[in-house]
C-alpha positions as CSV (number, residue, x, y, z in Angstrom):
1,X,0.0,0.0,0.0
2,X,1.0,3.3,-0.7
3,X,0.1,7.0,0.1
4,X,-1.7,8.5,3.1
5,X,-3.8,5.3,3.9
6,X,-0.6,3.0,4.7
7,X,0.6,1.5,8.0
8,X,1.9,5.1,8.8
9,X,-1.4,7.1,7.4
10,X,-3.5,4.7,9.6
11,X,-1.3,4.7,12.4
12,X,-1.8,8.9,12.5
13,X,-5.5,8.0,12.2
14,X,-5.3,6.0,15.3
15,X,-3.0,8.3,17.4
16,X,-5.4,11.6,16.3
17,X,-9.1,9.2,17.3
18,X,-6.8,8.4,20.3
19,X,-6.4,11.7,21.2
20,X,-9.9,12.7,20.4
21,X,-11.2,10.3,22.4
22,X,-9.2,11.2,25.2
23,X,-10.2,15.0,25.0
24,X,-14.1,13.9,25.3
25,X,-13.7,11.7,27.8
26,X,-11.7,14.0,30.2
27,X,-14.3,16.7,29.2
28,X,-17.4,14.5,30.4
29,X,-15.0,13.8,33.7
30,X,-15.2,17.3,34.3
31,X,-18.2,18.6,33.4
32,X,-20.0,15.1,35.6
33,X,-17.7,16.6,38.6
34,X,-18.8,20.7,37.9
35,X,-22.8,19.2,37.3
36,X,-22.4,17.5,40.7
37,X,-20.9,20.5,42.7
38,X,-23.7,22.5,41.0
39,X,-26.7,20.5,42.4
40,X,-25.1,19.8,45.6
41,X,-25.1,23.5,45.8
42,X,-28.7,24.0,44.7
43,X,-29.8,21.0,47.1
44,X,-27.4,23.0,49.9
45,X,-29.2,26.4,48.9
46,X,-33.3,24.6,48.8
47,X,-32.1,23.5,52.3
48,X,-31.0,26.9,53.3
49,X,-34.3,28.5,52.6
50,X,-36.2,26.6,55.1
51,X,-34.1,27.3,58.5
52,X,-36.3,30.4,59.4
53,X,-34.7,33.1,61.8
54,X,-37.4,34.8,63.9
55,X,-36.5,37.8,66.0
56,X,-38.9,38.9,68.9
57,X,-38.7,41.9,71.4
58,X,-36.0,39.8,73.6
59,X,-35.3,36.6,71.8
60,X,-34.1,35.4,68.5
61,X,-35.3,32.1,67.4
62,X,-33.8,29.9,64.4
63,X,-36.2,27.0,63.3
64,X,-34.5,23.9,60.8
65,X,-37.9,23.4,59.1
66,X,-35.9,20.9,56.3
67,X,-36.2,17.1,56.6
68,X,-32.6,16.9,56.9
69,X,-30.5,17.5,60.2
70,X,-28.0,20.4,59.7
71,X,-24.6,19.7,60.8
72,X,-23.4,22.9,62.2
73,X,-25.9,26.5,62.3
74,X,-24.0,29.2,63.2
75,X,-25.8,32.6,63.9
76,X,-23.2,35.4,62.7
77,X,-25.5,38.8,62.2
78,X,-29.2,39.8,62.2
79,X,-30.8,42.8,61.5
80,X,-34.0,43.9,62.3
81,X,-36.8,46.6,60.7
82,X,-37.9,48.5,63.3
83,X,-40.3,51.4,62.2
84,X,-39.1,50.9,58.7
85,X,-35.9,51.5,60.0
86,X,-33.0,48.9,60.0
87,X,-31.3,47.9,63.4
88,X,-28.6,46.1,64.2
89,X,-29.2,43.4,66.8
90,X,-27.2,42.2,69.6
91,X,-26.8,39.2,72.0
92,X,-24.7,39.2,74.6
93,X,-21.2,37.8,73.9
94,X,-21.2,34.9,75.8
95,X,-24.5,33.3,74.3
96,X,-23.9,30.3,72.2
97,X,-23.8,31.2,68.4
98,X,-22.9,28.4,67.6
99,X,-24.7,24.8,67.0
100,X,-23.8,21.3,66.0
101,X,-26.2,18.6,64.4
102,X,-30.1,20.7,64.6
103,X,-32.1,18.4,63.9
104,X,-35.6,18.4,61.5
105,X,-38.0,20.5,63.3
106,X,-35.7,21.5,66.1
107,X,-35.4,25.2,67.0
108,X,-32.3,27.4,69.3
109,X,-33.2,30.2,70.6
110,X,-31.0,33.4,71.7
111,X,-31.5,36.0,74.2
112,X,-31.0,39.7,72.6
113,X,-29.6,42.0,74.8
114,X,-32.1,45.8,74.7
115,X,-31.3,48.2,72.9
116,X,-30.4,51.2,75.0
């Protein structure tokens, strides 16, 4: 045989489907991993939406209204509309902020210091 289609033509056929092939698969690697980050994320963010904060006159109150448990809730800021006003609320500093594995349904509350 002679010409492009000899043992060296088909071996550069089989070396460039090679590489092709290897280009897809490592792109469907990648994109399975990015589509996986991506709904764990939604499914992180659906949960996120049900653990209603409530804040009253002298307590705060943080409900996990998910069917999952949540491994760690951590209370870092609230604010408040008072009047149509926004306002900053406070706890005192040694109240627990912080809490591991809340349950479905369970709810922490913490005490606000007033507003002077």
């Amino acid at each position: 045989m002679s010409g492009f289609w000899g043992w060296g033509g088909w071996d550069a056929a089989s070396a460039i489907a090679t590489t092709g092939a290897t280009v897809v698969a490592l792109w469907l690697g990648v994109h399975e991993v990015l589509m996986r980050k991506r709904d764990e994320s939604d499914r992180q963010s659906a949960q996120a939406r049900l653990v209603v904060p409530v804040i009253a006159e002298d307590h705060g109150e943080v409900v996990n209204h998910s069917a999952e448990p949540l491994l760690e809730l951590r209370i870092i800021r609230a604010d408040a509309d008072v009047d149509g006003k926004p306002v900053a609320v406070r706890w005192p500093e040694d109240a627990q902020r912080t809490f591991r594995n809340v349950s479905a349904g369970q709810a922490h509350y913490l005490e606000l210091q007033k507003q002077s």
